[in-house]
DRENNUPA-444419 format. One line per 3 residues: number of its first residue (from 1); their letters; for each residue x, y, z of C-alpha. Coordinates in pm, 1 decimal. Each point is the difference from the previous one (the first is absolute). Layout:
! DRENNUPA-444419
NUM	A	X,Y,Z; ...
//
This chain:
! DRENNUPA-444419
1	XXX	-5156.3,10037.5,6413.7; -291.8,213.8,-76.1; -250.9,108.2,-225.8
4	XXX	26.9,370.6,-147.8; -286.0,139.2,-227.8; -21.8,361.1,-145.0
7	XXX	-334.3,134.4,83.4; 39.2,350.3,-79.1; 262.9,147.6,-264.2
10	XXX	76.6,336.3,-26.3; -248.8,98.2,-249.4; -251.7,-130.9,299.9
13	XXX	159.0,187.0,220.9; -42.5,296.3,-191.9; -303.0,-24.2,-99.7
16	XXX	-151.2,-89.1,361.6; 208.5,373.5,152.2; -178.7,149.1,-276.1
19	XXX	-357.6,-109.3,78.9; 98.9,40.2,345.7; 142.6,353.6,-50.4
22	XXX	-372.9,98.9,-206.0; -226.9,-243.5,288.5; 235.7,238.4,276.2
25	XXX	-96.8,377.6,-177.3; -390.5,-163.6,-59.2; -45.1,-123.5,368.5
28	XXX	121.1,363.1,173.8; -171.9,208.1,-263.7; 351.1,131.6,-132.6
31	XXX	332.7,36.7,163.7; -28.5,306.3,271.9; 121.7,-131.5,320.6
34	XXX	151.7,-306.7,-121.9; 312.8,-116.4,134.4; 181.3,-303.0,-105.2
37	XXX	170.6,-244.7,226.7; 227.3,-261.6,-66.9; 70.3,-268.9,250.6
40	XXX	411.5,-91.0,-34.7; 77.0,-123.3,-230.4; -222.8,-186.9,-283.0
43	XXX	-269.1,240.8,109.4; 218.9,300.5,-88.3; 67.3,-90.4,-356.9
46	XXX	-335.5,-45.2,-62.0; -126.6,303.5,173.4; 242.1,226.1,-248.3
49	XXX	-91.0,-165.9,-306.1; -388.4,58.6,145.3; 97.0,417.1,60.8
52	XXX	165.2,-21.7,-374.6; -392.1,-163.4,-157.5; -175.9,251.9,204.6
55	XXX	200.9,279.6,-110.2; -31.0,-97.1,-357.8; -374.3,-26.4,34.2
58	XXX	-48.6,323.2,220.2; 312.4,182.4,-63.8; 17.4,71.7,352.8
61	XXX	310.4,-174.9,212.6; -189.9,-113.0,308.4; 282.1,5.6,348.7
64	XXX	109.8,-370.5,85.5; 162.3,-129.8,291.5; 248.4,-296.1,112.1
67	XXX	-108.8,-211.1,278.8; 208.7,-255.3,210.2; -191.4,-229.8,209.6
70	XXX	238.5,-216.9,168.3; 12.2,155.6,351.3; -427.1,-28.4,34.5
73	XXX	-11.8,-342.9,-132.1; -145.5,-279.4,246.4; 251.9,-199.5,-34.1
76	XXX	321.8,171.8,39.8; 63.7,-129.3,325.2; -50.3,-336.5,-50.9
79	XXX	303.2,-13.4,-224.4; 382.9,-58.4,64.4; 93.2,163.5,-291.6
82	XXX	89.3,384.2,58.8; -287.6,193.1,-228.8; 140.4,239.9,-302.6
85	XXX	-136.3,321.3,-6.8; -65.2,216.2,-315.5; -76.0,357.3,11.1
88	XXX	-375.7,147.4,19.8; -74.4,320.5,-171.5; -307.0,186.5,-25.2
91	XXX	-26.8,335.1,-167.1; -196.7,150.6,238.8; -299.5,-94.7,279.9
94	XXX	-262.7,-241.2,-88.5; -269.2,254.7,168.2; -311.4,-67.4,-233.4
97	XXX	135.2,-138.1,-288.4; -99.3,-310.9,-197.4; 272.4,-240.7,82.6
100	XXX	28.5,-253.2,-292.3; 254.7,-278.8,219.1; 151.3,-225.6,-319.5
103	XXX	168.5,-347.2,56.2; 74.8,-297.1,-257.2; -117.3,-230.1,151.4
106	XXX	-309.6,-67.7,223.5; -0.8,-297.3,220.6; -105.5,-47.9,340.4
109	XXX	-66.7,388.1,57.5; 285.6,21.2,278.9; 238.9,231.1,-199.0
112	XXX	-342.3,207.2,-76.1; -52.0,49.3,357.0; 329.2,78.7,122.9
115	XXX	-37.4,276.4,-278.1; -253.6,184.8,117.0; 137.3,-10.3,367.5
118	XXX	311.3,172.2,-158.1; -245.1,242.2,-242.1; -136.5,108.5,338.9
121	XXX	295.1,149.3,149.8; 41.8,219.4,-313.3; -397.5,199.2,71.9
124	XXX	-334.1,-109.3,-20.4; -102.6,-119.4,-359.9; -350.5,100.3,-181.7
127	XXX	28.3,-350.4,-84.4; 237.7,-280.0,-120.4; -23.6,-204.5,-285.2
130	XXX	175.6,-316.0,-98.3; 175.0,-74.4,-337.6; 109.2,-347.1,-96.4
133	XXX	167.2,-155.7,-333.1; -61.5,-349.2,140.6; -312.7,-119.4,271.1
136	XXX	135.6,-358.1,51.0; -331.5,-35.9,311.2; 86.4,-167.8,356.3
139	XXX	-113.3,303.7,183.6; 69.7,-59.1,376.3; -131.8,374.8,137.6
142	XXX	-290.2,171.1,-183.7; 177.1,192.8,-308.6; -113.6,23.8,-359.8
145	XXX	183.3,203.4,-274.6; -166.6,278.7,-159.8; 143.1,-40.9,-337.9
148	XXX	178.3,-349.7,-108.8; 167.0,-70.1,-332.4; -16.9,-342.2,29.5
151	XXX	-208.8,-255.7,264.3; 239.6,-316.7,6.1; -200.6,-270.3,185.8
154	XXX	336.6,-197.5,145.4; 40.9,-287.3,256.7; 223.9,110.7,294.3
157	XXX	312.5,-228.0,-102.8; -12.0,206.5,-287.5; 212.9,273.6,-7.3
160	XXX	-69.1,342.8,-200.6; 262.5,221.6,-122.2; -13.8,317.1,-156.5
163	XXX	314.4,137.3,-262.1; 11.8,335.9,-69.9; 280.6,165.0,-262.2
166	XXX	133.1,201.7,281.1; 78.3,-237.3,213.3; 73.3,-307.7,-199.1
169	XXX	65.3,76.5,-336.4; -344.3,-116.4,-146.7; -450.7,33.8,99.4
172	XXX	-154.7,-357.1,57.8; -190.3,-132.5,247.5; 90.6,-334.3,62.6
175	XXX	-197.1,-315.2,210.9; 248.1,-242.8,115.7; -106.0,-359.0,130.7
178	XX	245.3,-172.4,222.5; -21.9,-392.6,-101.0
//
C-alpha cells in the first residue's frame, strides 16, 4: 500500500509553464535563436505547451525538437530488458542556438546528461538551458535547472510522477510514499 498526495494540479501546472515561458523570453533577452527541446516523452508535452505560452506572449512560434535518450544513457547496458526507442527530431542544426532542453522531472541529473551527449551530435549549441516542472533534489553529477516550476524536496523511497492530459487523460503532479 502506499501513500499518494497531489502536489501540483493543473492550474499549478499552468501557472508554473507560464512563469516559466515569461522567466525563458526574460533570461535570453527575447526569443531569436531559441530552440525548444523536449526529452521523450513527459518532456515533450511540456516543451509544446511552453512554444504555445511563448508564442502567445511574443507572437513568434520559436522551432522545437523531439529528443530520445535511451541509446546514450549510462545504464543501458546494465539491463536485461531490450531498450524501446522513440523517434528524435530536430528541425534543423543546433549550430549557435540557445538550446532550452525541457524534462518533467529532475532527479539525479542522469537523464540531463545523457541529453546533452545526444544534443551534441545534432551541432554545437550557443548554450543549453534546462526546463523542469518538478526539481525533486538528489543530484548525483553536477546539474541544476535553469528554470523550475516547482522544487519538491523528496526522500529517495519517494517516488515522483508527473500526469500530463496528453498522455494520461489529466495534469497533476503526484508524490507517492511506499509504506
Amino acid at each position: 500500500m502506499a501513500n499518494q498526495k497531489v502536489v501540483m494540479d493543473a492550474d499549478g501546472i499552468d501557472r508554473s509553464l507560464t512563469r516559466i515561458a515569461y522567466e525563458i523570453i526574460e533570461k535570453n533577452k527575447g526569443v531569436e535563436s531559441l530552440i525548444l527541446v523536449g526529452i521523450r516523452t513527459g518532456g515533450v508535452f511540456l516543451a509544446q505547451r511552453l512554444r504555445e505560452k511563448i508564442l502567445k506572449i511574443e507572437g513568434v512560434e520559436i522551432p522545437m525538437g523531439i529528443l530520445d535518450i535511451t541509446l546514450y544513457r549510462d545504464d543501458v547496458l546494465k539491463t536485461q530488458k531490450k531498450p524501446l526507442l522513440g523517434k528524435t527530431d530536430m528541425p534543423s542544426s543546433l549550430d549557435n542556438k540557445k538550446v532550452i532542453l525541457v524534462d518533467d522531472v529532475l532527479f539525479t541529473g542522469r537523464t540531463i546528461r545523457a541529453a546533452m551527449d545526444a544534443l551534441i551530435d545534432f551541432g554545437r549549441p550557443k548554450l543549453i538551458q534546462l526546463s523542469v516542472l518538478v526539481d525533486r533534489g538528489h543530484r548525483e553529477l553536477p546539474i541544476r535547472a535553469d528554470f523550475v516550476g516547482k522544487n519538491l524536496p523528496s526522500s529517495l523511497w519517494e517516488a515522483v510522477t508527473v500526469h500530463l492530459t496528453e498522455k494520461t487523460g489529466r495534469d497533476e503532479v503526484v508524490i507517492e510514499e511506499s509504506v
